[in-house]
C-alpha positions as CSV (number, residue, x, y, z in Angstrom):
1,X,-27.0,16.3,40.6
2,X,-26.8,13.8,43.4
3,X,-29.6,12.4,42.1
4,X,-28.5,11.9,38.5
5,X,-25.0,10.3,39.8
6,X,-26.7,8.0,42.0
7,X,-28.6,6.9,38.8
8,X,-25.6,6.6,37.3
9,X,-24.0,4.5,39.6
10,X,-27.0,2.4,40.3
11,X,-27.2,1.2,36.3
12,X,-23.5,1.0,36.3
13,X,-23.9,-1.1,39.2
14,X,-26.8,-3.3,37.7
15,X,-24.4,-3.8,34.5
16,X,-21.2,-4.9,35.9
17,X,-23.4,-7.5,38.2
18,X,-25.5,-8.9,35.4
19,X,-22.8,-9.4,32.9
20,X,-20.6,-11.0,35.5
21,X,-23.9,-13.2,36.3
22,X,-24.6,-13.7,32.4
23,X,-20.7,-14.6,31.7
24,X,-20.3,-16.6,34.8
25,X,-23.8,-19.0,33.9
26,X,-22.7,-19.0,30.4
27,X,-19.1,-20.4,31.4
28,X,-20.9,-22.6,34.2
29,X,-23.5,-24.3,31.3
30,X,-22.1,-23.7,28.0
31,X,-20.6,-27.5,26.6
32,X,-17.4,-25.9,25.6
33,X,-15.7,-29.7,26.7
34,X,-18.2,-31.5,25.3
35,X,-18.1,-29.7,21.8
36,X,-14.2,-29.6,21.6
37,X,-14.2,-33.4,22.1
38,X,-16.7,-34.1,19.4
39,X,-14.6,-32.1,17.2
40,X,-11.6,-34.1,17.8
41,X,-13.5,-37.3,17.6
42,X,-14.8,-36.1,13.9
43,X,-11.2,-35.1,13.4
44,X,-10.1,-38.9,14.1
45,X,-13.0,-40.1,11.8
46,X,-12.3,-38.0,9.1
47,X,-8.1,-39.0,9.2
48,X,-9.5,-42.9,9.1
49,X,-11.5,-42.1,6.7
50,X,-8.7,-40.7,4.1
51,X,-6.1,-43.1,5.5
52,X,-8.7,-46.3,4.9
53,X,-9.6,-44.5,0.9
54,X,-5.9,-44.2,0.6
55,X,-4.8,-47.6,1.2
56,X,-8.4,-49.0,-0.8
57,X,-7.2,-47.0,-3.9
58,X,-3.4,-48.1,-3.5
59,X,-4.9,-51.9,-3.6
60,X,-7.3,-51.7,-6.7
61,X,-4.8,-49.4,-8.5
62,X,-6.7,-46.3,-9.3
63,X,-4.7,-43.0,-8.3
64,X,-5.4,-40.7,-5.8
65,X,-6.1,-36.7,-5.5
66,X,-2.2,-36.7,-4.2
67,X,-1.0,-38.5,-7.0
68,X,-2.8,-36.8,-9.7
69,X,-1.7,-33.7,-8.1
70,X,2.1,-34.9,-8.2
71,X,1.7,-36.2,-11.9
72,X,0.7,-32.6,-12.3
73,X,3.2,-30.9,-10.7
74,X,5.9,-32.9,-13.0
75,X,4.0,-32.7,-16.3
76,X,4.1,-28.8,-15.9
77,X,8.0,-28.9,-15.4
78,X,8.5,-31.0,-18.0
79,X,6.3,-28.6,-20.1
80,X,8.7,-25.7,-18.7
81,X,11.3,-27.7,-19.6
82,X,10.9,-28.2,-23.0
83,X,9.6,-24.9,-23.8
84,X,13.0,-24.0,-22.6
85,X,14.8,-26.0,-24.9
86,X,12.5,-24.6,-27.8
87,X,13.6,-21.5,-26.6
88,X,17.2,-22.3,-26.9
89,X,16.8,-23.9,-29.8
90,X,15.1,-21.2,-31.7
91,X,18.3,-18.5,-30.6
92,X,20.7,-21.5,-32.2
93,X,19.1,-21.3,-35.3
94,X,18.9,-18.1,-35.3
95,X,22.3,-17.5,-34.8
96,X,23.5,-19.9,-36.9
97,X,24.4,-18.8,-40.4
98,X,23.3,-20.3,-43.6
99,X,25.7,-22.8,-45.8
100,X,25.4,-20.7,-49.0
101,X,26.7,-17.3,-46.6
102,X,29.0,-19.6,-44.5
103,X,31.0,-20.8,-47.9
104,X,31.1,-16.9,-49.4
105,X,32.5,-16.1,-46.1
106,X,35.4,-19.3,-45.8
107,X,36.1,-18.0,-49.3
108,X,36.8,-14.5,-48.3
109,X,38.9,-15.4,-45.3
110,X,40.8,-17.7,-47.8
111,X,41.4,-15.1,-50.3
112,X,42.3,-12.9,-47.5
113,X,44.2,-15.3,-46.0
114,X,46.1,-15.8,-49.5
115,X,46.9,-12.1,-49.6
116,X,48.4,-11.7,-46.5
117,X,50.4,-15.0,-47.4
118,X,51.7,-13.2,-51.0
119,X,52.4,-9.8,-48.7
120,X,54.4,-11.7,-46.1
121,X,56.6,-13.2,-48.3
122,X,57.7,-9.9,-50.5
123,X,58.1,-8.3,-46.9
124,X,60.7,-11.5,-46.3
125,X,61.9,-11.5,-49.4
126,X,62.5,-7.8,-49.0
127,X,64.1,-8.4,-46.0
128,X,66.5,-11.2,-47.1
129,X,67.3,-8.8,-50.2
130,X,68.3,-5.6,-47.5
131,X,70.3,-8.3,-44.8
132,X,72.2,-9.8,-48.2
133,X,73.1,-6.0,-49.2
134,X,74.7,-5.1,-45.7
């Protein structure tokens, strides 16, 4: 058993030391600097780049992807918008009564109105008749 465990150890050994080797040379050699600063010099490039279109499209007139975008953006509300107000009006109208139903309907209120009118006064009259008999 002695045997086996100092195999075991020995290749445990040999693994910590070569991956500490391999991840010290790759640290050591490896152009992490080198890479991070041409990313941020492509970085600058690219923001001249789409500053310089921007201001070359503002001069001849021609909109950009931004301002498409924001035409967009208010085209769809307006769309909203007015499919609101279809909306609203559609309920109106659909509330709103006919003239030919809207005239039977005055006309009933009136003739119920009349009655009530005709019953009011025989109530008074009925009323000044039983005060006058006291």
């Amino acid at each position: 058993m002695t045997l086996e465990t100092n195999l075991f150890d020995i290749w445990k050994d040999y693994y910590a030391k070569s991956s500490s080797y391999f991840d010290e040379t790759i640290k050591e050699n490896f152009p992490s600097k080198g890479i991070a600063q041409v990313m941020e010099m492509n970085l600058m490039y690219k923001k001249l780049i789409d500053e310089s279109t921007e201001k070359y499209l503002e001069i001849v007139n021609i909109p950009s992807r931004n301002d498409l975008a924001n035409l967009s953006s208010l085209v769809v509300n307006v769309d909203a918008k007015v499919d609101n107000l279809e909306e609203l009006l559609e309920d109106s109208s659909a509330n709103q009564l006919d003239p030919s139903s809207f005239k039977q309907e005055l006309a009933a209120i009136k003739k119920d109105m009349k009655n009530l009118d005709s019953k009011m006064n025989q109530i008074l009259t009925l009323l000044k008749v039983s005060e006058g008999t006291k």
